[in-house]
C-alpha positions as CSV (number, residue, x, y, z in Angstrom):
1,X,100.2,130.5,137.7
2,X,98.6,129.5,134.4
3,X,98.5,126.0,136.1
4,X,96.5,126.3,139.5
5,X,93.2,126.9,138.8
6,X,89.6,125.0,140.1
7,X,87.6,123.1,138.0
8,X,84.0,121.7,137.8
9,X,81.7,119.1,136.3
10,X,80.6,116.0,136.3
11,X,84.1,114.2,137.6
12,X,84.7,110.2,136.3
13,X,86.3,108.4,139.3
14,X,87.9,105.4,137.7
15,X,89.4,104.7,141.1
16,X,86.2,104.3,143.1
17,X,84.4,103.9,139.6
18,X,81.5,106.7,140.5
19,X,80.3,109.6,138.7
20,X,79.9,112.4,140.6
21,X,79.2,116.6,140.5
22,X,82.8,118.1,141.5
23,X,85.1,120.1,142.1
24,X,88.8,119.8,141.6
25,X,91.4,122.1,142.9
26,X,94.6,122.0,140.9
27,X,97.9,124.2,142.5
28,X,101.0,124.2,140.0
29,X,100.0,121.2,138.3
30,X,98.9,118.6,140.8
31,X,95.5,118.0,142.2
32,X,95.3,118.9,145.4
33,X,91.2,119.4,146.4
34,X,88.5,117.4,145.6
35,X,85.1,118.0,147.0
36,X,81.7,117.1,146.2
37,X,79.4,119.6,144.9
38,X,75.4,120.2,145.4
39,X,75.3,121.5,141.9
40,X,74.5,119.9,139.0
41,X,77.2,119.9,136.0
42,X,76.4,119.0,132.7
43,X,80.1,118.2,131.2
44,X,82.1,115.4,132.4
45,X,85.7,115.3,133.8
46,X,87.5,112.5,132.9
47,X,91.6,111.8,133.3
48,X,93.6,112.2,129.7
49,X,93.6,109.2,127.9
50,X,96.4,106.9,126.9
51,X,97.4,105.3,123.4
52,X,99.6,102.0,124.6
53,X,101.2,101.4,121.2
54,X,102.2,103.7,119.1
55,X,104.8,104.1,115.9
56,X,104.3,108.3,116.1
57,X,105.9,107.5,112.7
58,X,103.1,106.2,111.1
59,X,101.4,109.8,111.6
60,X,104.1,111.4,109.2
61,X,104.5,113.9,111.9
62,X,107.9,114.7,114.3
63,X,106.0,114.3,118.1
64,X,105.4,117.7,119.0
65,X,103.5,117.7,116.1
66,X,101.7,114.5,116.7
67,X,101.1,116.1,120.0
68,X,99.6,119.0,118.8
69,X,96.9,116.9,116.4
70,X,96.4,113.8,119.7
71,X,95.6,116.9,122.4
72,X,92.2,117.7,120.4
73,X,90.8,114.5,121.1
74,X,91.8,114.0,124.8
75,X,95.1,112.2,124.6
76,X,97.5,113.2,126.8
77,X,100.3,110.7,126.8
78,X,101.6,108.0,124.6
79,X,103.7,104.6,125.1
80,X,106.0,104.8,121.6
81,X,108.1,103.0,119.8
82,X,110.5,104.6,117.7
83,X,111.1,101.1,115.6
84,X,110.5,103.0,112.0
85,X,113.0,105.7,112.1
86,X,115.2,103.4,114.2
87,X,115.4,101.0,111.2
88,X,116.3,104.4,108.8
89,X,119.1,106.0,111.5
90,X,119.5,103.4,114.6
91,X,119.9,104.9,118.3
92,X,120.3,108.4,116.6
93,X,116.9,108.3,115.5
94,X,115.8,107.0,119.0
95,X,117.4,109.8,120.2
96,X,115.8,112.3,117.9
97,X,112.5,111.5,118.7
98,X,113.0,111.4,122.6
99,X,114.6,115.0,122.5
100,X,111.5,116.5,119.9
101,X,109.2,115.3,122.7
102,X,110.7,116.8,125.0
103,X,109.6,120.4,123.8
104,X,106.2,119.5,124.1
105,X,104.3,119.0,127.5
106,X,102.6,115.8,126.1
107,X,103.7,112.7,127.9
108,X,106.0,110.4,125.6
109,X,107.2,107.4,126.7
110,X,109.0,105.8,124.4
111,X,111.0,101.9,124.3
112,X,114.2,100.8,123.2
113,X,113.5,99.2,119.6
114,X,114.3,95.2,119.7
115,X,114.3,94.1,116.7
116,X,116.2,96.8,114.2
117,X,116.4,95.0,111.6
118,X,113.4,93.0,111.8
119,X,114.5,90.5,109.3
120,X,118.1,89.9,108.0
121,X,116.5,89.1,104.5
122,X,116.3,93.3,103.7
123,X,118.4,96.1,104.2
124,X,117.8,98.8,106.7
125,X,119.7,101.4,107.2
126,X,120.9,101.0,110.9
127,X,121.7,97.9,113.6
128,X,120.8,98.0,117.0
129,X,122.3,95.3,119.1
130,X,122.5,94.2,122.4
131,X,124.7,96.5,123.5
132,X,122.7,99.1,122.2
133,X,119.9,98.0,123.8
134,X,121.7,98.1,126.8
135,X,122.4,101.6,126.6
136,X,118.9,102.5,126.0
137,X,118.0,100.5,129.3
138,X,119.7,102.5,131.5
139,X,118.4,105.5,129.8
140,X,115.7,107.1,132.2
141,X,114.1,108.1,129.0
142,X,113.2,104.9,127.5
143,X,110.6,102.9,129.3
144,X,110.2,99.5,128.3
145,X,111.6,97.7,125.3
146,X,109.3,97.6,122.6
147,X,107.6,95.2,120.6
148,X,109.9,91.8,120.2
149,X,108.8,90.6,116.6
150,X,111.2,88.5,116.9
151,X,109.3,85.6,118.6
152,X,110.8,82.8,116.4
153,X,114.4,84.2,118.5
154,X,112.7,84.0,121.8
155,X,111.1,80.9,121.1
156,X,114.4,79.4,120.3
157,X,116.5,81.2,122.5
158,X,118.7,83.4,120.5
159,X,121.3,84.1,122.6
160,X,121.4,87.7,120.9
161,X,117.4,88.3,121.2
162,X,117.5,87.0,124.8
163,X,120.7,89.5,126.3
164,X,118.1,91.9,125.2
165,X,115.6,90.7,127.0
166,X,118.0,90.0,130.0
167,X,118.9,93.6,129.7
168,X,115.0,94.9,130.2
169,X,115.0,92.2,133.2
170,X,117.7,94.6,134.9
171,X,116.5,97.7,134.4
172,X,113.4,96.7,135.9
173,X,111.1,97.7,132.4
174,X,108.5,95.7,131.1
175,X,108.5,94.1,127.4
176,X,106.0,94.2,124.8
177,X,105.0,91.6,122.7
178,X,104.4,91.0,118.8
179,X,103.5,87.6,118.4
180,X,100.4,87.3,116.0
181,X,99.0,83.6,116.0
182,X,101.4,81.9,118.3
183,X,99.6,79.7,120.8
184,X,100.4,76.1,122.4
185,X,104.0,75.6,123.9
186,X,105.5,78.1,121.9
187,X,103.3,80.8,123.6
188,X,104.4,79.4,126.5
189,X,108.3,79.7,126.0
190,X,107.3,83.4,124.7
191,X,105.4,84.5,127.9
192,X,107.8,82.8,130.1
193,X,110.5,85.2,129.3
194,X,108.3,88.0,130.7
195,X,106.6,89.7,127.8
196,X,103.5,91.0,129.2
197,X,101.7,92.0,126.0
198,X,100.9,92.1,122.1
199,X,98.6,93.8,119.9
200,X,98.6,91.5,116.9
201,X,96.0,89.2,118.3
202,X,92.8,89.2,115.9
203,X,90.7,86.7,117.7
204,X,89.2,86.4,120.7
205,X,90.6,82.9,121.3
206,X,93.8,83.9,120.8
207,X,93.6,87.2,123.4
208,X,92.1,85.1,125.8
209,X,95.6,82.7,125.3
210,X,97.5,85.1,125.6
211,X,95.5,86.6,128.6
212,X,96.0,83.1,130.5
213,X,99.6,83.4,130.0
214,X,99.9,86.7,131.7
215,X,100.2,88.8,128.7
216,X,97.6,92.0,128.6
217,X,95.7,92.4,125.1
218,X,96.3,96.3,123.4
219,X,93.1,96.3,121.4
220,X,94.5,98.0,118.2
221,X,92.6,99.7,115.4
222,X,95.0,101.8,113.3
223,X,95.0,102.9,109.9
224,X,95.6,99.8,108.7
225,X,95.3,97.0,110.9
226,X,91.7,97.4,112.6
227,X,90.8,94.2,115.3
228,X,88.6,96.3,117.6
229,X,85.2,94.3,116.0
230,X,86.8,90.8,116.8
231,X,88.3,91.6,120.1
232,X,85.3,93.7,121.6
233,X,83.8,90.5,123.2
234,X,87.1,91.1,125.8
235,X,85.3,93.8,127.3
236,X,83.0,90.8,128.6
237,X,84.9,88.5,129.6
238,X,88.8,90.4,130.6
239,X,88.0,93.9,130.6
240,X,91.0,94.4,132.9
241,X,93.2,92.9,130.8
242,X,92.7,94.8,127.9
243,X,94.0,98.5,126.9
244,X,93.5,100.5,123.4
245,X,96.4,101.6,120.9
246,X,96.1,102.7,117.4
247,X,99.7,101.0,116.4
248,X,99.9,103.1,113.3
249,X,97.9,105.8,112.8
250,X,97.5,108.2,109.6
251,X,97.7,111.5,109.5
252,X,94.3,111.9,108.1
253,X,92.9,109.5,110.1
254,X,94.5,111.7,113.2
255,X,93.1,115.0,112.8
256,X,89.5,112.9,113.2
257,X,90.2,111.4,116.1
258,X,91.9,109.3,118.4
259,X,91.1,106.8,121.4
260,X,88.2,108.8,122.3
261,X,86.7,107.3,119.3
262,X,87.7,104.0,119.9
263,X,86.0,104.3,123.7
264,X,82.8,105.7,121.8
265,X,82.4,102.5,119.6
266,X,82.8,100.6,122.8
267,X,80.6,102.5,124.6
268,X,77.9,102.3,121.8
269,X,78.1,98.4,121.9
270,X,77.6,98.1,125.3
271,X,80.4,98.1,127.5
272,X,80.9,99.3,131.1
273,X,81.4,102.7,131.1
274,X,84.2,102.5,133.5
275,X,85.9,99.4,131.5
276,X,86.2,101.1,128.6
277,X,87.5,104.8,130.3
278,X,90.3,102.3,132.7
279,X,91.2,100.5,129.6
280,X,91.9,104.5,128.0
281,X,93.5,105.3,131.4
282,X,94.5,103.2,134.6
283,X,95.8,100.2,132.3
284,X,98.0,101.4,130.4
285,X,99.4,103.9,133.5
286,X,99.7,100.5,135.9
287,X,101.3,98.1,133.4
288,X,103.9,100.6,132.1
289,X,104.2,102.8,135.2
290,X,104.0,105.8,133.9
291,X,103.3,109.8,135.5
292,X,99.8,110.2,134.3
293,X,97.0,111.4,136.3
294,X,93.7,109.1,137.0
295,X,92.1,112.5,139.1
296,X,93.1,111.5,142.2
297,X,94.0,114.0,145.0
298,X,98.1,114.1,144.5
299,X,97.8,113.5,140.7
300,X,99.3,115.3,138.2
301,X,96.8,117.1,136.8
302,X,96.1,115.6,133.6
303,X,92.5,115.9,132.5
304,X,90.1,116.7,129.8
305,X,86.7,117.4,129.7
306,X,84.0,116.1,127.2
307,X,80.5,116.6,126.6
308,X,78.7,113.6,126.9
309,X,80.3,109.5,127.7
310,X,78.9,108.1,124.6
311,X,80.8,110.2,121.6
312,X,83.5,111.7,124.0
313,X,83.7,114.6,121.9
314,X,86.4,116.7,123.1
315,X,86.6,120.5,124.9
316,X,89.1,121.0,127.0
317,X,92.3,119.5,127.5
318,X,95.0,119.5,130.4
319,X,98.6,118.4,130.6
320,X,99.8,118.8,133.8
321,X,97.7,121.5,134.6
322,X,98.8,123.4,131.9
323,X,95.2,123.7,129.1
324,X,96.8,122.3,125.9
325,X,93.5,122.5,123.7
326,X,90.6,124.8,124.7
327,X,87.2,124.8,122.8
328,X,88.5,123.9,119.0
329,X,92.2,125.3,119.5
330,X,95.2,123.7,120.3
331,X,97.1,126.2,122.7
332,X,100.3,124.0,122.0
333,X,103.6,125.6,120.2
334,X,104.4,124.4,117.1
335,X,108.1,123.7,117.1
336,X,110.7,124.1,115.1
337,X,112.7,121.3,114.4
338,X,115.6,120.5,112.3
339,X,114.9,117.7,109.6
340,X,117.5,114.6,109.8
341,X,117.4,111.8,107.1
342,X,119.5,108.8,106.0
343,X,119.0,109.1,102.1
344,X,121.7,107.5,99.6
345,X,120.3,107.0,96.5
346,X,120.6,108.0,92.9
347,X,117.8,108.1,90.2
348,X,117.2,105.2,88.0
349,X,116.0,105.0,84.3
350,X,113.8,102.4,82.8
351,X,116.6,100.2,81.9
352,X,117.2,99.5,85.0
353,X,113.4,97.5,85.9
354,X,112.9,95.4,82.6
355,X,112.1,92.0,82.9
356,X,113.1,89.8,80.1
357,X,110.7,87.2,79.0
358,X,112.1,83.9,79.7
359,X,108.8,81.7,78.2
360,X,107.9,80.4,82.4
361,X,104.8,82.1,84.0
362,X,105.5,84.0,87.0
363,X,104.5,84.3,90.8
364,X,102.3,87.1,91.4
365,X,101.7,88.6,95.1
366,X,98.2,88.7,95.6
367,X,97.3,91.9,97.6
368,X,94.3,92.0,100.2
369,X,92.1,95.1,101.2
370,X,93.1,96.0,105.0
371,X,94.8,93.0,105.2
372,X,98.9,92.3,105.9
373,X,98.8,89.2,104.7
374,X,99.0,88.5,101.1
375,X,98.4,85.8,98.7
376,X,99.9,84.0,95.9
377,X,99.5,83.4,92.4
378,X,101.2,81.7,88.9
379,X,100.2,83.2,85.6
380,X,101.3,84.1,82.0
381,X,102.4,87.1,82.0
382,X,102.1,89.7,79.3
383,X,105.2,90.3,77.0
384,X,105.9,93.2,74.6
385,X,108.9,93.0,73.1
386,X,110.0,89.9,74.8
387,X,109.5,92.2,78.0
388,X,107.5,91.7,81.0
389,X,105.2,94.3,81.2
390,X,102.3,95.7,83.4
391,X,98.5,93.6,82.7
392,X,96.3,96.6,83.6
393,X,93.4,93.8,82.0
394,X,93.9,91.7,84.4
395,X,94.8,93.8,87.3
396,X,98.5,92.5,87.4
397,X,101.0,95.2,88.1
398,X,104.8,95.4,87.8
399,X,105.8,96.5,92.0
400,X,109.7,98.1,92.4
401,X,111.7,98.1,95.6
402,X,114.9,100.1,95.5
403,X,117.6,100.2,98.5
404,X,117.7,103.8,99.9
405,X,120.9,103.3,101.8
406,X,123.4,102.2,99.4
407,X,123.1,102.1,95.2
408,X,121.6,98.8,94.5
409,X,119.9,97.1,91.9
410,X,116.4,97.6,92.0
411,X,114.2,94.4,92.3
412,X,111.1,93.9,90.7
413,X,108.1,91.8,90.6
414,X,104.4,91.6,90.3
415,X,101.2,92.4,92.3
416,X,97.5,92.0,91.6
417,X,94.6,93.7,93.5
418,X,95.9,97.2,93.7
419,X,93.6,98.5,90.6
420,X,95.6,101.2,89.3
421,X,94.1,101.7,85.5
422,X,97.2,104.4,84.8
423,X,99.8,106.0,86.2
424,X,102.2,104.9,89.2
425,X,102.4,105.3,93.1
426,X,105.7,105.4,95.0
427,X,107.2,106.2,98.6
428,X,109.5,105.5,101.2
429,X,107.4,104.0,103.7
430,X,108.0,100.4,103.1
431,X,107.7,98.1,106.4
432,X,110.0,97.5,108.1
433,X,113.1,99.0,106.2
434,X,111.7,101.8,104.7
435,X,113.4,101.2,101.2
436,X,111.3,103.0,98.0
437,X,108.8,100.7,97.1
438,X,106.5,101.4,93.7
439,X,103.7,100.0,91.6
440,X,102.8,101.2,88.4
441,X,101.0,100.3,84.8
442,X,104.3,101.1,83.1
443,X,107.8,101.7,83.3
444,X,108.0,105.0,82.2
445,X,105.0,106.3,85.5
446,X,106.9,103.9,87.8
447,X,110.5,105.6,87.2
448,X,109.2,108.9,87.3
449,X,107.5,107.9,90.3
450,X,110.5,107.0,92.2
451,X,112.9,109.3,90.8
452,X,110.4,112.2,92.6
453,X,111.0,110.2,95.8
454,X,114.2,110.3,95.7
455,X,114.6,113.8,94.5
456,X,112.5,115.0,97.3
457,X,114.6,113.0,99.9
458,X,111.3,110.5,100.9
459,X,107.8,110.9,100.9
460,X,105.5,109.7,98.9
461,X,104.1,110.4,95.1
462,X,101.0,109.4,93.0
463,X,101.9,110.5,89.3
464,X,100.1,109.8,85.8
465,X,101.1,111.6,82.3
466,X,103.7,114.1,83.9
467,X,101.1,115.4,86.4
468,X,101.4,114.5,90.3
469,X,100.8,115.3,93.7
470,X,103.6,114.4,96.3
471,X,103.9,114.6,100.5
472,X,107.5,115.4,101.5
473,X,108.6,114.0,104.2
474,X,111.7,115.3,105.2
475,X,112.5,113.3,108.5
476,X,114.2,110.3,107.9
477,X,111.8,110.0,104.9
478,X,109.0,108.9,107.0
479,X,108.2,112.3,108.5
480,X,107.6,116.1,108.1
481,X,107.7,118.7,110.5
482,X,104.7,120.2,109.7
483,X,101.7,120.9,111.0
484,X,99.3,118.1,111.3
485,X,96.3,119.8,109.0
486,X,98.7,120.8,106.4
487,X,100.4,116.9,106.2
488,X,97.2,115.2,106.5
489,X,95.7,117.7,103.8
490,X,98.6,116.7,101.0
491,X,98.5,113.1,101.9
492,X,94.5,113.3,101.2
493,X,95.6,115.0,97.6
494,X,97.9,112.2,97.1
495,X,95.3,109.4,98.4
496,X,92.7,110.9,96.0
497,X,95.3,110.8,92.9
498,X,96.2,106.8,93.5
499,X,92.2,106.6,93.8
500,X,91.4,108.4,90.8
501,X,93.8,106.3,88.9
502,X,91.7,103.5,89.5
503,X,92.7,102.0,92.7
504,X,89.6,100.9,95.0
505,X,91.6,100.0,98.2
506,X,90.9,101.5,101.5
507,X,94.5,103.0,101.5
508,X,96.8,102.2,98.8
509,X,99.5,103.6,99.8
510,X,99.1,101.7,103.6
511,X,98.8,98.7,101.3
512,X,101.9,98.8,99.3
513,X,103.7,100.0,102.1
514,X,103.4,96.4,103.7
515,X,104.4,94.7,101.1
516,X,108.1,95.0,101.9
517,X,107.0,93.2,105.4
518,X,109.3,90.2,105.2
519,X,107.4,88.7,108.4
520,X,104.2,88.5,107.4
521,X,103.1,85.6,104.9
522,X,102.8,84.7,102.2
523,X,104.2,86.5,99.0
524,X,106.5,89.6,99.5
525,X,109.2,91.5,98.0
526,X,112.6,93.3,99.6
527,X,115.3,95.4,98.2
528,X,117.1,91.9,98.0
529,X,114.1,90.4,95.8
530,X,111.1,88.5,96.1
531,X,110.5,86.2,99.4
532,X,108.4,83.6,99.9
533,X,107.3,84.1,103.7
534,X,106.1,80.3,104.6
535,X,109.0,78.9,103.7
536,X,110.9,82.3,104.4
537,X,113.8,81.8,101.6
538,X,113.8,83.9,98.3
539,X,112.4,82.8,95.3
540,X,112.1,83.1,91.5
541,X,109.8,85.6,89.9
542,X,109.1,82.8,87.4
543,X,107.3,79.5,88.2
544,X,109.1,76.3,88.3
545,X,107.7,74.8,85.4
C-alpha cells in the first residue's frame, strides 16, 4: 500500500523532547515501529504541524485548495472557522466547506460560527441562532464553537449568546475566544464561562491575563494582523500555553509559507526548540483533541520532513501516511468543486453616491497601516458643484459600501491614509458582512469599480481610466476554486495596480476590507452608514457644528 512504508532521519520526539537518528515503520497509515538507528541522518523528522485559527477564507481558496498550497510548508491539519462564508450563506456555507474538505486528506477541523452576524448594526446575508448552533454541536463534524466576538454578550449574559455556549458545554467541545483588551472582572466573567482561548491579545500583559484565567494564547501573525514580535517573550515565560495561527492568511502570503515560518522566526530569536515545535504540534492536538500524529508508536502517521530546525524548509510531507508533497510537488488532487454564492445586487450609477454640500465639515475615518483600528478626523471638505468630492491633495478619499444581499442605498463617506493618487479599488471582502466596499478619487473609477464586482459576482478590482485588473472569486464572493498559484498570481496583479495608483499601504485591499468591521474602534462605515465604534451608535458624515 502506497501508505506503509519505513522512514529515516533525524526523528523530533516532542513527547520525550529528544532528537534522535531513527527509524519509523509506518503500516496503512499508522506508526507502528520505532527504533533507534547507529547511523547518522542529516534531515529531521518532525510531526505535521497545526494552524489553531484559521478563516480558510481569508486565502481566497475552497479548502482542498488551501490544502494543496498549506501541504508545501508542513501543515497537515487545521482548526477552522467557517465565520466569513457563514455570514454570506449561514449553516449552508458551514456545510459547504466541511464537505470540500472532505475530498482532501488534510485534516480540517472546523467550529460552529457564534456570532453570525457579528454586529446587528450591518447586514449579512445569513442568521445563525441558537438552534443552529445546536445543530452544529451534535454534528461530529464540527469541533468546537469558534471564536465568540461577542464578549460584551457573555459579559452580560445574553441569554441568546449563553444557550450557545450551554450548547458547546453539552457536546463536550471547547470554545474559543475573541476578546481583544478585556481584562479585570470582565475577563473574569468571560473565562468563567469556559472559553479557553483568544488570539487578539497584542501584549504580553494581556496574554499573561488571559493565561492566569485559564485561557491558552494562539500567537497570530496573518496577513493582516501580525502580534508574533509583542507576544514572543511567551515563549519565556508560558511556552505551554501558547500555540501559533495565522487567523487570516493571503493567498500570496500562502504560497510563501506557513507556520514553519512562524517556528523559524522563533527559533532564530532563541526559543527552545521543542517549545516552539509543541506549540506547532502537541498544543493545538491536546486543547482541541484532535487525530493528528506527534510520531509516537500508534500515531497516525502524520509527518514531514525538513532540512535543518532553524528555517524548517520543507521536503516531504505525510498525511496519514499517504506523501501529500514530495521534493517541490504537491501530489494532492486538485478538485473540482461547484461554485455557490449569495449575490443580489444590481449596478449603480454615479447618481446614486453624491454627496451634497451642506456648508458643515465632515468626519473623516482615519485609516492605519496593519492596523484594525482606525482613527478620526473633522475637516472641510472639497466641494465642486456644491458636491462632495474626493481631496486626492490632501489624501481624503470618498469610501462606498453597498448591501450585496438586497438593493439598497449605497452609503458613503470619507477615508484618509489610503494614498490612492487616481483610480478606484473595490471588492467584496468587507469584515464581517462581506457587503462591496470601495474607495476611489472620483465617482466615475469608484462606480466602475463596483459595478465590475458585481458583474463578476465578488472578488475584487483595482481600476484607473477604463483599464483594470480584477480576482474572481466565485464562492460566496470570498473564494475561487482555483489553484492556489494561479489566485495568489491575480491578486499580486491587482495588489500592484492599487500600488501603482499611489497607495503605500502594506495591503490595501486587507485595509479597506476592515473598514466595514463594526467591532473594532473608532471610525467605520456599514451598508447601514457610518458608525462611530466608542460610542457604537451611527453618526453624521458632517460635524456637529
Amino acid at each position: 500500500m502506497d501508505n506503509s512504508f519505513v522512514i529515516q532521519g533525524k526523528l523530533v520526539d516532542v513527547v520525550g523532547r529528544q532528537i534522535l537518528n531513527a527509524e519509523i515503520e509506518v503500516d496503512n497509515g499508522v506508526i507502528t515501529r520505532i527504533s533507534e538507528s547507529n547511523k547518522e541522518f542529516d534531515k529531521f523528522i518532525l510531526p505535521g504541524l497545526i494552524d489553531s485559527h484559521v478563516h480558510i477564507e481569508s486565502s481566497m481558496l475552497i479548502p482542498t485548495g488551501f490544502a494543496r498550497a498549506a501541504v508545501k510548508s508542513g501543515t497537515v491539519a487545521s482548526v477552522s472557522d467557517p465565520h466569513e462564508i457563514a455570514n454570506v450563506m449561514g449553516v449552508p456555507g458551514v456545510k459547504y466547506m466541511i464537505e470540500n474538505g472532505k475530498k482532501s486528506p488534510f485534516k480540517f477541523y472546523f467550529g460552529a460560527p457564534s456570532c453570525v452576524p457579528a454586529t446587528p448594526f450591518e447586514t449579512s446575508g445569513a442568521v445563525i441562532n441558537s438552534d443552529d448552533i445546536k445543530e452544529l454541536m451534535d454534528s461530529k463534524d464540527i469541533y468546537y464553537l469558534a471564536e465568540m466576538m461577542n464578549f460584551p454578550g457573555v459579559i452580560f449574559k445574553d441569554e441568546e449568546v449563553l444557550k450557545k455556549i450551554t450548547h458547546a458545554h453539552k457536546a463536550g467541545k471547547p470554545i474559543d475566544g475573541h476578546a481583544p483588551g478585556l481584562s479585570g472582572e470582565d475577563l473574569e466573567k468571560y473565562a468563567a464561562q469556559k472559553i479557553t482561548t483568544d488570539h487578539e491579545c497584542t501584549t504580553v500583559e494581556e496574554a499573561i491575563g488571559k493565561i492566569e484565567k485559564g485561557i491558552k494564547i494562539q500567537i497570530r501573525e496573518g496577513s493582516a494582523a501580525k502580534d508574533f514580535e509583542n507576544l514572543f517573550p511567551l515563549f519565556k515565560t508560558h511556552p505551554e500555553k501558547v500555540m501559533f495561527c495565522t487567523d487570516d492568511c493571503h493567498p500570496d502570503d500562502l504560497v510563501k509559507g506557513h507556520i514553519n515560518k512562524i517556528m523559524g522566526r522563533a527559533v532564530a530569536k532563541g526559543a527552545d526548540i521543542f517549545d516552539v515545535i509543541i506549540a506547532a504540534t502537541k498544543t493545538p492536538k491536546d486543547h482541541y483533541n484532535l487525530n493528528t500524529g506527534l510520531l509516537q508508536k500508534g500515531d497516525p502517521a502524520d509527518i514531514i520532513i525538513v532540512n535543518n530546525l532553524q528555517e524548517f524548509e520543507v521536503e516531504k510531507t505525510y498525511i496519514d501516511g499517504k506523501l501529500v508533497f514530495d521534493q517541490g510537488k504537491v501530489l494532492l488532487e486538485k478538485q473540482t468543486e461547484k461554485a455557490v454564492n449569495n449575490f443580489n445586487c444590481k449596478p449603480i450609477s454615479e447618481s446614486d453616491i453624491i454627496v451634497e454640500n451642506t456648508g458643515a465639515k465632515i468626519q473623516v475615518i482615519v485609516a492605519k497601516d496593519g492596523d484594525l483600528l482606525t482613527g478620526k478626523e473633522i475637516t472641510e471638505p472639497v466641494v465642486v458643484n456644491n458636491k462632495i468630492v474626493s481631496d486626492t491633495e490632501h489624501d481624503i478619499l470618498k469610501i462606498v459600501v453597498i448591501n450585496r444581499y438586497r438593493e439598497s442605498k449605497p452609503q458613503v463617506g470619507f477615508i484618509k491614509n489610503i494614498g490612492l493618487k487616481e483610480g478606484a479599488i473595490a471588492g467584496s471582502i468587507a469584515h464581517d458582512s462581506h457587503n462591496i466596499i470601495a474607495i476611489g478619487t472620483t465617482d466615475e473609477e469608484i462606480v466602475f469599480a463596483i459595478n465590475k464586482v458585481i458583474e463578476n459576482s465578488g472578488g475584487i478590482v483595482a481600476c484607473n481610466k477604463g483599464q483594470y485588473k480584477d480576482l474572481k472569486l466565485n464562492v460566496a464572493g470570498l473564494m475561487s476554486t482555483e489553484d492556489a498559484e494561479f489566485v495568489a498570481e491575480q491578486y499580486e496583479k491587482v495588489h500592484s495596480m492599487a500600488k501603482e495608483m499611489g497607495s503605500e499601504l502594506t495591503a490595501p485591499f486587507m485595509t479597506m476590507a476592515f473598514m466595514a468591521l463594526l467591532v473594532i474602534p473608532e471610525l467605520k462605515i456599514g451598508d447601514k452608514g457610518l458608525f462611530d465604534v466608542t460610542k457604537f451608535e451611527f453618526t453624521s458624515l458632517f460635524a456637529e457644528s
